[in-house]
Biopython code that builds the backbone (N, CA, C, O; Angstrom):
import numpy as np
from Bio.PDB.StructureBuilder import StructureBuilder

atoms = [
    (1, "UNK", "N", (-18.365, -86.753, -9.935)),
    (1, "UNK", "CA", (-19.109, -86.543, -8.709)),
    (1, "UNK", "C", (-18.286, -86.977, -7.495)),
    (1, "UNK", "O", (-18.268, -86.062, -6.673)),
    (2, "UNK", "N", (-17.621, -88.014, -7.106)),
    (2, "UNK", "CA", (-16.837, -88.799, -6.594)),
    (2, "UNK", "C", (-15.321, -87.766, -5.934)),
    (2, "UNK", "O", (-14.921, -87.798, -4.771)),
    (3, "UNK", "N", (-14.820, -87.065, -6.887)),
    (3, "UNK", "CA", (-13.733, -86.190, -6.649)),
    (3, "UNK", "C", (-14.431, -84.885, -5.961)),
    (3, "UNK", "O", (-13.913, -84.212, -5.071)),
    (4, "UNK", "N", (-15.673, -84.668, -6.533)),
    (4, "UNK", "CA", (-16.041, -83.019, -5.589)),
    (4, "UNK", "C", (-16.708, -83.502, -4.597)),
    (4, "UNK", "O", (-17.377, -82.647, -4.016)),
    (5, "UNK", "N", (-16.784, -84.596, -4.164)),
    (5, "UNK", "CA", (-17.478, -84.776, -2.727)),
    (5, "UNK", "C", (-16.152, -84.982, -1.810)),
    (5, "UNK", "O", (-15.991, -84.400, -0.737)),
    (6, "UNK", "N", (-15.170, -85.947, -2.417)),
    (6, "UNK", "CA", (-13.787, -86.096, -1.962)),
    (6, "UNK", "C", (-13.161, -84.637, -1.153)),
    (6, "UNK", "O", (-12.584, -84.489, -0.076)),
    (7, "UNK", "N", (-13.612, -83.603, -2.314)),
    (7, "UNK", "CA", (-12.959, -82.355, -2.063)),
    (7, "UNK", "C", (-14.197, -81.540, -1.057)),
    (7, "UNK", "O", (-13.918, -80.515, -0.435)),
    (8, "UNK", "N", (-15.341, -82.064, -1.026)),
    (8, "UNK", "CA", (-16.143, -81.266, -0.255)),
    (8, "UNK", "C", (-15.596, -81.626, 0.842)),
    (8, "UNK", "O", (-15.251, -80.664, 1.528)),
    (9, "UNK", "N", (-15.334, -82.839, 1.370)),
    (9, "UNK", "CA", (-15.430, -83.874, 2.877)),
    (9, "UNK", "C", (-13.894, -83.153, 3.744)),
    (9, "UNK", "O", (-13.656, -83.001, 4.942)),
    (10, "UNK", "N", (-13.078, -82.835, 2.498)),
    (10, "UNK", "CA", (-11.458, -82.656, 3.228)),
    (10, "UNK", "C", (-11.633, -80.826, 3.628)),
    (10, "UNK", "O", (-10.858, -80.264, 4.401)),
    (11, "UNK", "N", (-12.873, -80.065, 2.880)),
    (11, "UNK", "CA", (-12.768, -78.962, 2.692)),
    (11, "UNK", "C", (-13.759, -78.653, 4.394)),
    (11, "UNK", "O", (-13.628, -77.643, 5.085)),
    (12, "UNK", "N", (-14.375, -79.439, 4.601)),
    (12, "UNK", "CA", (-14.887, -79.306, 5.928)),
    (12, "UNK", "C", (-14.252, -80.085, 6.965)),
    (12, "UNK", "O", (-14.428, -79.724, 8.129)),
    (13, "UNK", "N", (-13.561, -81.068, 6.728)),
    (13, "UNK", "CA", (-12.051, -81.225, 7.668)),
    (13, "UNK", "C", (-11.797, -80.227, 8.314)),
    (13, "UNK", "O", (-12.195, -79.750, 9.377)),
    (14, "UNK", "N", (-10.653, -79.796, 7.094)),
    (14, "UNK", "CA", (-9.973, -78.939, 6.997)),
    (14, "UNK", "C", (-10.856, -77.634, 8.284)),
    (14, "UNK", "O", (-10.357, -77.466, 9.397)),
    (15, "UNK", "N", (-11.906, -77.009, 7.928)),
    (15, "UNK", "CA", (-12.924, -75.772, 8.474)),
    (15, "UNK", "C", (-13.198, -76.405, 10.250)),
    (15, "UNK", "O", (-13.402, -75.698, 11.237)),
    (16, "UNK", "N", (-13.127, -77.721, 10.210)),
    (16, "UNK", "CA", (-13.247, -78.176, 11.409)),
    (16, "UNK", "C", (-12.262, -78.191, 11.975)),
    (16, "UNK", "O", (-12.270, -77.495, 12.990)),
    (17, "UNK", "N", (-11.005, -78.908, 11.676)),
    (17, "UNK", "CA", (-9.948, -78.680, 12.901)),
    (17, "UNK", "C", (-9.161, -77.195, 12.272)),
    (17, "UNK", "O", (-7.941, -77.355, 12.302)),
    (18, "UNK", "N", (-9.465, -76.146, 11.853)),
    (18, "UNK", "CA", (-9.313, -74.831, 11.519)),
    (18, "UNK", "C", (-10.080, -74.275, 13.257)),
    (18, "UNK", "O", (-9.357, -73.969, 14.206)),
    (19, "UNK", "N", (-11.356, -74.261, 13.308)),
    (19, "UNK", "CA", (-12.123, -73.937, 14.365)),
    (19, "UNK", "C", (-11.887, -74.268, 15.733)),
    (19, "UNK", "O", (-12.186, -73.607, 16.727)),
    (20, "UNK", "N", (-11.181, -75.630, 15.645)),
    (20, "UNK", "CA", (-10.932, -76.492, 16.708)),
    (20, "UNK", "C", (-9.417, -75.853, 17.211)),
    (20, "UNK", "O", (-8.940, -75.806, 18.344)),
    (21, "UNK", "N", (-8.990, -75.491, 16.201)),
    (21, "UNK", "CA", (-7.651, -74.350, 16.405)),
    (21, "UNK", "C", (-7.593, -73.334, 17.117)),
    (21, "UNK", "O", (-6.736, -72.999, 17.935)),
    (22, "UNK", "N", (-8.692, -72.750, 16.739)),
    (22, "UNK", "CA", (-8.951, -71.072, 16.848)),
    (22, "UNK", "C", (-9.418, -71.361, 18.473)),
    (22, "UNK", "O", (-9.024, -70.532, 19.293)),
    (23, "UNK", "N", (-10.074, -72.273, 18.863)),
    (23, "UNK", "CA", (-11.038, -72.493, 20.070)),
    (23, "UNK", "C", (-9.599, -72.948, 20.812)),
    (23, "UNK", "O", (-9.390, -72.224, 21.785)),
    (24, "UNK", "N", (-8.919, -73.604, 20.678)),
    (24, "UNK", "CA", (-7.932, -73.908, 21.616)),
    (24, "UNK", "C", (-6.765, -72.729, 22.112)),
    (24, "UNK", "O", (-6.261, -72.697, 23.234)),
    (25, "UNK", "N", (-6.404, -71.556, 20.730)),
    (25, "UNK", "CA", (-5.670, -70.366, 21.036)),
    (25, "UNK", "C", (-6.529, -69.611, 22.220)),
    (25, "UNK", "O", (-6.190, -69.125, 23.300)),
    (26, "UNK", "N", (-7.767, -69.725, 21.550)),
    (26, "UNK", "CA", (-8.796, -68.246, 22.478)),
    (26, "UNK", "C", (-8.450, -69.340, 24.079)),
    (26, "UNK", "O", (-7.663, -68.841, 24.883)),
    (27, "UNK", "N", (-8.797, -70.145, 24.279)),
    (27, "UNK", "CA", (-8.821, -70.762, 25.583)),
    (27, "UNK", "C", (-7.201, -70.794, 26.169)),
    (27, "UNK", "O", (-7.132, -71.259, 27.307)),
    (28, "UNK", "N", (-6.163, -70.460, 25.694)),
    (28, "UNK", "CA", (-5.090, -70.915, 25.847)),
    (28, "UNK", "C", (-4.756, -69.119, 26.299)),
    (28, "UNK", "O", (-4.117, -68.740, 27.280)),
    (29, "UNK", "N", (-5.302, -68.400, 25.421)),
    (29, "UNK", "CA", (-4.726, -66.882, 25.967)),
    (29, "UNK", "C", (-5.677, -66.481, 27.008)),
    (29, "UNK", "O", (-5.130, -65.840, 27.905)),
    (30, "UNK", "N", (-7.152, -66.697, 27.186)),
    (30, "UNK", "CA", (-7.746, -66.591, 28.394)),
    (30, "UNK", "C", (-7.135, -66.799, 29.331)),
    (30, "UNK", "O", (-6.750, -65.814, 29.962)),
    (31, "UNK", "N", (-6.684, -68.545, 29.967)),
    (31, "UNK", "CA", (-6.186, -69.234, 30.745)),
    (31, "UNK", "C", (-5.114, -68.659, 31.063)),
    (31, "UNK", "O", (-4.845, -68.819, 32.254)),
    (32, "UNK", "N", (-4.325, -68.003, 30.447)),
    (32, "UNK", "CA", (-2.897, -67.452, 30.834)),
    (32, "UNK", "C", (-3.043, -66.216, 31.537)),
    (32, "UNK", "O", (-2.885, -66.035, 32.744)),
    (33, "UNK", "N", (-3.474, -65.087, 30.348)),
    (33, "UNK", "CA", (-4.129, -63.751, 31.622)),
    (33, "UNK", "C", (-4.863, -63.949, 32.929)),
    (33, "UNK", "O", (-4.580, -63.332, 33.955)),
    (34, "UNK", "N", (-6.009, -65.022, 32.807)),
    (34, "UNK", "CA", (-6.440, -65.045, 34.050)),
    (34, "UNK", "C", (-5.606, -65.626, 35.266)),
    (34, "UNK", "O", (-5.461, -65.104, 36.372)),
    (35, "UNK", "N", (-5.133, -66.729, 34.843)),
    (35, "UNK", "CA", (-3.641, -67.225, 35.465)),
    (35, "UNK", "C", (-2.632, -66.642, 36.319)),
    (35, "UNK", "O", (-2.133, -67.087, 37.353)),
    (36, "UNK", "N", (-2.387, -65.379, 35.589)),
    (36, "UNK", "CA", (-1.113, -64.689, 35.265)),
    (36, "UNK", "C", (-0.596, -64.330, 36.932)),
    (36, "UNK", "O", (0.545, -64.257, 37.388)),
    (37, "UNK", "N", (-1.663, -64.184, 37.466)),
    (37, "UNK", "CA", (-1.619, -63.184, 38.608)),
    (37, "UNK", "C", (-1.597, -63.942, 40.028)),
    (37, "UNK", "O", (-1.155, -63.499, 41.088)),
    (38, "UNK", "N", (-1.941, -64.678, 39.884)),
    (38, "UNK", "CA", (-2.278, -65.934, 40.542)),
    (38, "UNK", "C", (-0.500, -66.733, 40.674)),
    (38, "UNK", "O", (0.193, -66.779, 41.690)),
    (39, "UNK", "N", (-0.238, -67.153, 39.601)),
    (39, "UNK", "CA", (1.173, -67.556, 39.685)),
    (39, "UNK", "C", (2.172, -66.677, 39.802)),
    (39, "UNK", "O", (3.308, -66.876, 40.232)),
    (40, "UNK", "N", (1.670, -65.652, 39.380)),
    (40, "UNK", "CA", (3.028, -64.436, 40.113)),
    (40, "UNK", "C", (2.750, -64.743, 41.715)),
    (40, "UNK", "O", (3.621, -65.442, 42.233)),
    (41, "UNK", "N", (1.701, -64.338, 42.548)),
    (41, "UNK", "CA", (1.528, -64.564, 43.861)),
    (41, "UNK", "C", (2.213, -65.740, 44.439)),
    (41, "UNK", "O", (2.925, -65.847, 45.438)),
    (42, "UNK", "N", (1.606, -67.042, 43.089)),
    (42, "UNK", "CA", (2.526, -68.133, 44.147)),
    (42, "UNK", "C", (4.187, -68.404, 44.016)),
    (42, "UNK", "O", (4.808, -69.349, 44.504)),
    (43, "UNK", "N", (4.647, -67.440, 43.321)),
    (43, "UNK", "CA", (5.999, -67.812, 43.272)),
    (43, "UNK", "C", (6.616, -66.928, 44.063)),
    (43, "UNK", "O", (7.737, -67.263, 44.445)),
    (44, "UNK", "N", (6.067, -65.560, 44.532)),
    (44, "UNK", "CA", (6.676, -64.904, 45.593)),
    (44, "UNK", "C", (6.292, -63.635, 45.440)),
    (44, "UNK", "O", (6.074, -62.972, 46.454)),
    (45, "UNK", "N", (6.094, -62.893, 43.790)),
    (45, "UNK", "CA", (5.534, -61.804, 43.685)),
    (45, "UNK", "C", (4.313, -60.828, 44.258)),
    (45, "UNK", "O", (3.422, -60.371, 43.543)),
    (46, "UNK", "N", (4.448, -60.602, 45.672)),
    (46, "UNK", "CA", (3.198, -60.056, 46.200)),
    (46, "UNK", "C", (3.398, -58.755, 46.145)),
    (46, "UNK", "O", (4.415, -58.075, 46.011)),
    (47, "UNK", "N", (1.764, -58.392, 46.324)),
    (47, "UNK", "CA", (1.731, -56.675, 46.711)),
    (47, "UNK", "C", (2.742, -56.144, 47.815)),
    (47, "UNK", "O", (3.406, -55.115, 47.688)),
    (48, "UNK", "N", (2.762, -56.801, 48.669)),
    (48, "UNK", "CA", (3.347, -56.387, 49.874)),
    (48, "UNK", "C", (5.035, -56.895, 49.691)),
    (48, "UNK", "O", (5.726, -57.074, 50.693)),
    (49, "UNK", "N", (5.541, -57.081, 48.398)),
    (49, "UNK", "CA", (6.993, -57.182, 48.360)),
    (49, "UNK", "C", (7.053, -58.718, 47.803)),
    (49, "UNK", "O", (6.238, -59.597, 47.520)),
    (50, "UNK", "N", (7.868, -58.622, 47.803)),
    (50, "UNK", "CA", (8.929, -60.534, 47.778)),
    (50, "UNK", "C", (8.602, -61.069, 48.927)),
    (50, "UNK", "O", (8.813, -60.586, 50.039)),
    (51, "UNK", "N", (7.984, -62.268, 48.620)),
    (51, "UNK", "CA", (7.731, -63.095, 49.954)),
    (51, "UNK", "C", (9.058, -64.276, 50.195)),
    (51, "UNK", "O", (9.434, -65.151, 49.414)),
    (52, "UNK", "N", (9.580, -63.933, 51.561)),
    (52, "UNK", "CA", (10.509, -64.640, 52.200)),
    (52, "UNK", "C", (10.766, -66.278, 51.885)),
    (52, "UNK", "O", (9.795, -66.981, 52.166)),
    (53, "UNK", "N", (11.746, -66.863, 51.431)),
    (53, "UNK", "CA", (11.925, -68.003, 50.892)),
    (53, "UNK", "C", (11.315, -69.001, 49.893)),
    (53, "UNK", "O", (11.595, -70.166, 49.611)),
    (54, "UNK", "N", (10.252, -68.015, 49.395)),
    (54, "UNK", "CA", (10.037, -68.163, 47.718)),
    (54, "UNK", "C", (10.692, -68.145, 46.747)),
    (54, "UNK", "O", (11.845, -67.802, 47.009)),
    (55, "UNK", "N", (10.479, -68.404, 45.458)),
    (55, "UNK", "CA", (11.418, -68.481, 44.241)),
    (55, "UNK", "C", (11.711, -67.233, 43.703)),
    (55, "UNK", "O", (12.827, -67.113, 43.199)),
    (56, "UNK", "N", (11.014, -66.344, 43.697)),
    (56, "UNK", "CA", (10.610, -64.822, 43.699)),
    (56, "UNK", "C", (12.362, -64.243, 44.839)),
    (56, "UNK", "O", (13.222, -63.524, 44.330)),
    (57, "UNK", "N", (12.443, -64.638, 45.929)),
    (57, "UNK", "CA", (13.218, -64.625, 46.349)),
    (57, "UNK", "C", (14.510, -64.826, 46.441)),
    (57, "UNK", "O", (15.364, -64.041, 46.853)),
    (58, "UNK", "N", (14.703, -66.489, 45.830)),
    (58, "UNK", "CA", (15.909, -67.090, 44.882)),
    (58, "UNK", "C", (16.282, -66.666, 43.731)),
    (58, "UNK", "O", (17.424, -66.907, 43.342)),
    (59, "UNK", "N", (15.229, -65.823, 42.823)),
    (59, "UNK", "CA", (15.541, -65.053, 42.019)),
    (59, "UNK", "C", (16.519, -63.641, 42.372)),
    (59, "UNK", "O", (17.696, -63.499, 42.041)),
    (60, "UNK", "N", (15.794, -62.805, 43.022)),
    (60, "UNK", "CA", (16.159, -61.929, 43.671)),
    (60, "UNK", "C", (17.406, -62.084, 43.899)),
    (60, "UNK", "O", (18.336, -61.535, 43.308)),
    (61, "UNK", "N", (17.481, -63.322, 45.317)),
    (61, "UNK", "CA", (18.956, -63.166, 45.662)),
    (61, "UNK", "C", (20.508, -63.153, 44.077)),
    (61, "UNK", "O", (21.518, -62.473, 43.893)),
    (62, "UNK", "N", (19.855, -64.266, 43.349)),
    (62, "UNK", "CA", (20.929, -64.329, 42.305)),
    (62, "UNK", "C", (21.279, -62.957, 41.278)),
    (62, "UNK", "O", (22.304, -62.626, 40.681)),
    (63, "UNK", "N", (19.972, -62.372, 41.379)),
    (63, "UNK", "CA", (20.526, -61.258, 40.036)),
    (63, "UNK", "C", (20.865, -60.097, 41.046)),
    (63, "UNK", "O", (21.034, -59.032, 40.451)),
    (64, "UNK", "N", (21.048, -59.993, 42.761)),
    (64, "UNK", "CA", (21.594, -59.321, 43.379)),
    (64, "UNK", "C", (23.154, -59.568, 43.580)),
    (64, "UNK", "O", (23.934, -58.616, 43.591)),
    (65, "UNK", "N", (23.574, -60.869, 43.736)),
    (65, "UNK", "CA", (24.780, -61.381, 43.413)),
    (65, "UNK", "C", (25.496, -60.566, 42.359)),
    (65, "UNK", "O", (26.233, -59.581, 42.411)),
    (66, "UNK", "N", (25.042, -61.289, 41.426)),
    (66, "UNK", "CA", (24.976, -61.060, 39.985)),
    (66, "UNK", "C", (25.447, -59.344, 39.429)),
    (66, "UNK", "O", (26.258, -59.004, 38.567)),
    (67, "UNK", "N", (24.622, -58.575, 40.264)),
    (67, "UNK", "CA", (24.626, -57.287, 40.090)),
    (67, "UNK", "C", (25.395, -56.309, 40.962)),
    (67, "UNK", "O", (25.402, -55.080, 40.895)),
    (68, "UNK", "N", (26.200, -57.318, 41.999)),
    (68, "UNK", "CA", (27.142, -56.676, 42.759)),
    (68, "UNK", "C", (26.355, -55.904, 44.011)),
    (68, "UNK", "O", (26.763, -54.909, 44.609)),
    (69, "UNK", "N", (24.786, -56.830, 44.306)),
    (69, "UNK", "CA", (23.845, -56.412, 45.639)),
    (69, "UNK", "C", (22.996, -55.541, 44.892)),
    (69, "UNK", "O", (22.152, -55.308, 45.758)),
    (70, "UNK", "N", (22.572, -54.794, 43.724)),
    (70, "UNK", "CA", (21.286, -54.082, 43.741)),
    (70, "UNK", "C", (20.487, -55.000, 42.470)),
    (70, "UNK", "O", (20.947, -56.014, 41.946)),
    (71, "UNK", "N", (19.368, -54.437, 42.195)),
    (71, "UNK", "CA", (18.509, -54.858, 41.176)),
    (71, "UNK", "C", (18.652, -54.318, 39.984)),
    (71, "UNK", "O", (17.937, -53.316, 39.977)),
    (72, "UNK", "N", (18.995, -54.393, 39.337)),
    (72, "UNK", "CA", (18.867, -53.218, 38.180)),
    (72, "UNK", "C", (17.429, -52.752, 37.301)),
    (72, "UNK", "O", (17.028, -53.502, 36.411)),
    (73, "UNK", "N", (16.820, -51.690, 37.562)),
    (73, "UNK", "CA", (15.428, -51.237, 37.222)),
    (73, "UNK", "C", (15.681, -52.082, 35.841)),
    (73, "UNK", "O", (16.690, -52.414, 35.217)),
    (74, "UNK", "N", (14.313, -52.260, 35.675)),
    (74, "UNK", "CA", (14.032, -53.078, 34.144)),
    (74, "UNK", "C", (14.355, -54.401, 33.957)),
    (74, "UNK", "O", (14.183, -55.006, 32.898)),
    (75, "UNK", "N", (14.851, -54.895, 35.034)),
    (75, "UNK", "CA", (15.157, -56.196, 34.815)),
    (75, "UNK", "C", (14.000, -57.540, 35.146)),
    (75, "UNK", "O", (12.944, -57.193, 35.676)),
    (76, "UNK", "N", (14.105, -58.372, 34.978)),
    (76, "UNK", "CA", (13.072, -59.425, 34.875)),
    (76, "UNK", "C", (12.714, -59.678, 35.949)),
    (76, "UNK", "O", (11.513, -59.948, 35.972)),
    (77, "UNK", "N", (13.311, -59.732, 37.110)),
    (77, "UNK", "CA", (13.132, -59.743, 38.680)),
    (77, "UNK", "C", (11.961, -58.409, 39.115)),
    (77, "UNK", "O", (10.844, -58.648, 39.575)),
    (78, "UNK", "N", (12.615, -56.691, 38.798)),
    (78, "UNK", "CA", (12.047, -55.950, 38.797)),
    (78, "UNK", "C", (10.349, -55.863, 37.758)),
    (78, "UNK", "O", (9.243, -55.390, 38.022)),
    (79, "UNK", "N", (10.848, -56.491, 36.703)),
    (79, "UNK", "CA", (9.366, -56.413, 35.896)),
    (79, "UNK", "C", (8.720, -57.375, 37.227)),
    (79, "UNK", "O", (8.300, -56.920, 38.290)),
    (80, "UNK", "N", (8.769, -58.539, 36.899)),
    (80, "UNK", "CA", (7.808, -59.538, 37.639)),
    (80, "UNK", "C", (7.114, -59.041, 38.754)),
    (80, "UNK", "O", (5.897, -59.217, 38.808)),
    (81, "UNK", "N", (7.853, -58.296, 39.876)),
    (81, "UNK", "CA", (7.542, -57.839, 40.998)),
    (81, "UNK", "C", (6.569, -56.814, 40.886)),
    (81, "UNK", "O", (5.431, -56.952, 41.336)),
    (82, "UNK", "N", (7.097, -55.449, 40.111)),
    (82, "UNK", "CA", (6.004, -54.358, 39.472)),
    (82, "UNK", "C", (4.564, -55.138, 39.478)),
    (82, "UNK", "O", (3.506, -54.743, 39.967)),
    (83, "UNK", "N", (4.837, -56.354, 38.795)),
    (83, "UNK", "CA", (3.573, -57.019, 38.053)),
    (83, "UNK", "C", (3.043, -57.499, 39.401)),
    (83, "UNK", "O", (1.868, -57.203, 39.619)),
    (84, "UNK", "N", (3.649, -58.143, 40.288)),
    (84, "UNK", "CA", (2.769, -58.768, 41.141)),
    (84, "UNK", "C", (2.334, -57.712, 42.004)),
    (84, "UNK", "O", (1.252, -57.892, 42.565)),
    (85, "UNK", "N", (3.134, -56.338, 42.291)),
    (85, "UNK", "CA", (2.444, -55.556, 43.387)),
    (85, "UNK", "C", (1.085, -54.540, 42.759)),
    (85, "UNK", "O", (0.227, -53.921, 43.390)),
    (86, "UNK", "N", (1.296, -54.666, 41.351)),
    (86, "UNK", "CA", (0.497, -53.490, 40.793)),
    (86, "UNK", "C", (-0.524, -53.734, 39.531)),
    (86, "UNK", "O", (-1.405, -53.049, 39.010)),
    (87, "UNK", "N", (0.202, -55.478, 39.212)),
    (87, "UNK", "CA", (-1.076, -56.128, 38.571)),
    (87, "UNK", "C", (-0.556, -56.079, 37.071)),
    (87, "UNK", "O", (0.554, -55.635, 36.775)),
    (88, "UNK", "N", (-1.149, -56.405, 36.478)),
    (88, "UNK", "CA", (-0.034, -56.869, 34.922)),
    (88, "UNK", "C", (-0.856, -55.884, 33.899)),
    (88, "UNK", "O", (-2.019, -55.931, 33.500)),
    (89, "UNK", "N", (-0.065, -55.216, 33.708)),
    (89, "UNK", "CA", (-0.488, -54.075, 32.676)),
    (89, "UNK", "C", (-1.220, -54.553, 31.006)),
    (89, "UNK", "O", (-0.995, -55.669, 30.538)),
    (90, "UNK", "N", (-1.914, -53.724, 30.419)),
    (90, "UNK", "CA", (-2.219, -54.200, 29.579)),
    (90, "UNK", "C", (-1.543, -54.760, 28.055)),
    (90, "UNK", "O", (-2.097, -55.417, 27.174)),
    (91, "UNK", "N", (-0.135, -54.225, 28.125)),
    (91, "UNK", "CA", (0.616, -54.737, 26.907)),
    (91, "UNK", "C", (1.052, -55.939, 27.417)),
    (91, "UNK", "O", (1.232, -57.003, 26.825)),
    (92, "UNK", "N", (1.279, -55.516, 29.166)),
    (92, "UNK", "CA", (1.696, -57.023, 29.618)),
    (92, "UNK", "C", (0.632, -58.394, 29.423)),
    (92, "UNK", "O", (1.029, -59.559, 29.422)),
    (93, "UNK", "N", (-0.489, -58.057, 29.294)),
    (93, "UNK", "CA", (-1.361, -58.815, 29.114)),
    (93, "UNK", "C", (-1.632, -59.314, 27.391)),
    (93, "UNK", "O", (-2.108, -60.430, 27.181)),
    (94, "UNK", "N", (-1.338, -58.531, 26.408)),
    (94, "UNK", "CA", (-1.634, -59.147, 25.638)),
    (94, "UNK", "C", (-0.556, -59.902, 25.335)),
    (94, "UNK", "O", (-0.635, -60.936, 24.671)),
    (95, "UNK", "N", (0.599, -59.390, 25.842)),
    (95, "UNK", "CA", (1.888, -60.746, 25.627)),
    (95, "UNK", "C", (1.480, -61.958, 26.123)),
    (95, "UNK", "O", (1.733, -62.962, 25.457)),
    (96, "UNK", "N", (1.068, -62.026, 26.857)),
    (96, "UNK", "CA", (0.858, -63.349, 28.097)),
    (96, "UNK", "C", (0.117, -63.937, 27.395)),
    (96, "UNK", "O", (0.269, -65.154, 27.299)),
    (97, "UNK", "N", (-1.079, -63.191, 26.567)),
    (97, "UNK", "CA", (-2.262, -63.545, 25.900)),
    (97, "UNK", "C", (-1.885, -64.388, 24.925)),
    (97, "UNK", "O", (-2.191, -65.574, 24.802)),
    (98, "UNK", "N", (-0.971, -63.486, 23.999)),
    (98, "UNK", "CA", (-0.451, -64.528, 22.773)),
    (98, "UNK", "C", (0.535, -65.748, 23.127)),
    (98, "UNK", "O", (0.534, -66.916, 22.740)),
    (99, "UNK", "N", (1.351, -65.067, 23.977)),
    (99, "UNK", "CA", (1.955, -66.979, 24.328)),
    (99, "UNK", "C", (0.984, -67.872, 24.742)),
    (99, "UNK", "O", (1.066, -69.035, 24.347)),
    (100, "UNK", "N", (-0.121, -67.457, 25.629)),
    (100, "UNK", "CA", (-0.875, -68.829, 25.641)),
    (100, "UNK", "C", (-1.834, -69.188, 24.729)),
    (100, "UNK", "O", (-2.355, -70.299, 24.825)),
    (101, "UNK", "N", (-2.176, -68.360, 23.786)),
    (101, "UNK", "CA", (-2.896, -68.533, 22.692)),
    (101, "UNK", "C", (-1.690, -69.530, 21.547)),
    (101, "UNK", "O", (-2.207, -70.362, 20.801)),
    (102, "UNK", "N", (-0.158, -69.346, 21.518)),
    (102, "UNK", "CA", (0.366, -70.031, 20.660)),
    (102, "UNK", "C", (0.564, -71.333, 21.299)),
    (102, "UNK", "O", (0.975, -72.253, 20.592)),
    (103, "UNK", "N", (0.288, -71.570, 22.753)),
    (103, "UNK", "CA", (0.595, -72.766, 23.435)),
    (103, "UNK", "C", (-0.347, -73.538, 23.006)),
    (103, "UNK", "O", (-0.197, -74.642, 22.482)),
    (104, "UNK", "N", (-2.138, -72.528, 23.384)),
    (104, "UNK", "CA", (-2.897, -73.572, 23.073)),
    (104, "UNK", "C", (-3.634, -73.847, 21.872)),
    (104, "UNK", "O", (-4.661, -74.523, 21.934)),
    (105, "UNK", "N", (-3.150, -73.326, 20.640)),
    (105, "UNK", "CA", (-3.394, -73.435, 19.224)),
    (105, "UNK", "C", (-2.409, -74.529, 19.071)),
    (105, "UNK", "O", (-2.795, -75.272, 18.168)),
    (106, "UNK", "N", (-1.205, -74.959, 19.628)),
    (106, "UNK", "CA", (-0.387, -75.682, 19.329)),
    (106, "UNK", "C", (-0.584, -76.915, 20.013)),
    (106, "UNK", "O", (-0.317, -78.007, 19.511)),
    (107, "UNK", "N", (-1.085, -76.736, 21.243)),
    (107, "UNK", "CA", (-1.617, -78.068, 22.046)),
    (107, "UNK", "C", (-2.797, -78.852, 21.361)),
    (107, "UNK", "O", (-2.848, -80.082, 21.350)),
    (108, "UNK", "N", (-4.076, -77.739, 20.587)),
    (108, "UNK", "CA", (-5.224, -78.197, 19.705)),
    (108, "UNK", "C", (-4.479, -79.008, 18.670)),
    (108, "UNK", "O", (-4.817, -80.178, 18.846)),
    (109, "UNK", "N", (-3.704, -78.929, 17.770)),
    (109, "UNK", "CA", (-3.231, -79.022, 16.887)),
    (109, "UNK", "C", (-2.365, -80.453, 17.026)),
    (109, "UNK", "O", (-2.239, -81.305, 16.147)),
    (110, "UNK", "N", (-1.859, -80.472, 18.249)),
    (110, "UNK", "CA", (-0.547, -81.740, 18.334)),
    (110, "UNK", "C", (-2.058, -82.798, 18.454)),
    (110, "UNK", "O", (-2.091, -83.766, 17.694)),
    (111, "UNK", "N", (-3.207, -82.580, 19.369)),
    (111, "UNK", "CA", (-3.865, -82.935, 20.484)),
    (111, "UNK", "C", (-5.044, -83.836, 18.591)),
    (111, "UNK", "O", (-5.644, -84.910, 18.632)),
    (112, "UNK", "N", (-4.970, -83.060, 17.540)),
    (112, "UNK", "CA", (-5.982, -83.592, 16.643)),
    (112, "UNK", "C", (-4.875, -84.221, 15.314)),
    (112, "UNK", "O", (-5.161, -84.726, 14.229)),
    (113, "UNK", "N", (-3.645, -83.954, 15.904)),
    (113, "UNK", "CA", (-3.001, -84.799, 14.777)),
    (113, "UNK", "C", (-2.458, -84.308, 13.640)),
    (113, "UNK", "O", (-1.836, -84.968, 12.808)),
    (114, "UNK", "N", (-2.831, -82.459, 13.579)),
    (114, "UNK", "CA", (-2.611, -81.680, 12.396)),
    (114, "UNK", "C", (-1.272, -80.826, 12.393)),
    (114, "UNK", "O", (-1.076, -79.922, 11.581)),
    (115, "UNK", "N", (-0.256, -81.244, 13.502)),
    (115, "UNK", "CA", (0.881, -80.494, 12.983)),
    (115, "UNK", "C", (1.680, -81.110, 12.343)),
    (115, "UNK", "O", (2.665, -80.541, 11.874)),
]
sb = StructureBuilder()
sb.init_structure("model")
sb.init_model(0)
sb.init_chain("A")
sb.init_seg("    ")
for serial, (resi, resn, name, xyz) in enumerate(atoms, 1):
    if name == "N":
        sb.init_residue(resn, " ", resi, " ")
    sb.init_atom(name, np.array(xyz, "f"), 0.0, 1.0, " ", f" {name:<3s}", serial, name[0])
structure = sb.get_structure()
């Protein structure tokens, strides 16, 4: 009797910080999409262009350096910007989604002692 209660007690552990997991990914990929757009704005990415002596800007200038003065379409400067003037697309979103879902499945996890 003693061993299957042993094994009942670890088996609802276990189902508890399992849940406590799952609740910290879902909150962790919310937080990021909703986020997303918001911190593009404050780093320089606006509708209305690159805002003047932002990081968005310091970016810019270096991969213009870099590139001998132009941008090169597709590049991380160019994605970001797309994103801030036109809003973060939906594949772009579920990326964003899963990194903050692995941030905050991993933050639940450090945060209960189970990694």
């Amino acid at each position: 009797m003693f061993v299957s209660q042993q094994l009942t007690n670890s088996l609802l552990v276990f189902l508890f910080f399992s849940l406590v997991t799952l609740i910290g990914a879902g909150v962790g990929a919310v937080a990021t999409v909703v986020a997303a757009p918001a911190v593009l704005g404050l780093a320089g990415f606006t509708a209305g262009g690159i805002a003047a002596g932002s990081y968005a800007a310091s970016m810019m200038s270096a991969a213009a350096v870099a590139n001998g003065g132009g941008i090169a379409a597709g590049s991380v400067v160019a994605a970001l910007q797309a994103a801030g003037a036109a809003g973060i697309s939906l594949a772009g979103q579920v990326v964003v989604g899963a990194a903050g879902a692995a941030v905050g499945a991993a933050a639940s996890m450090a945060s209960n002692c189970t990694l």
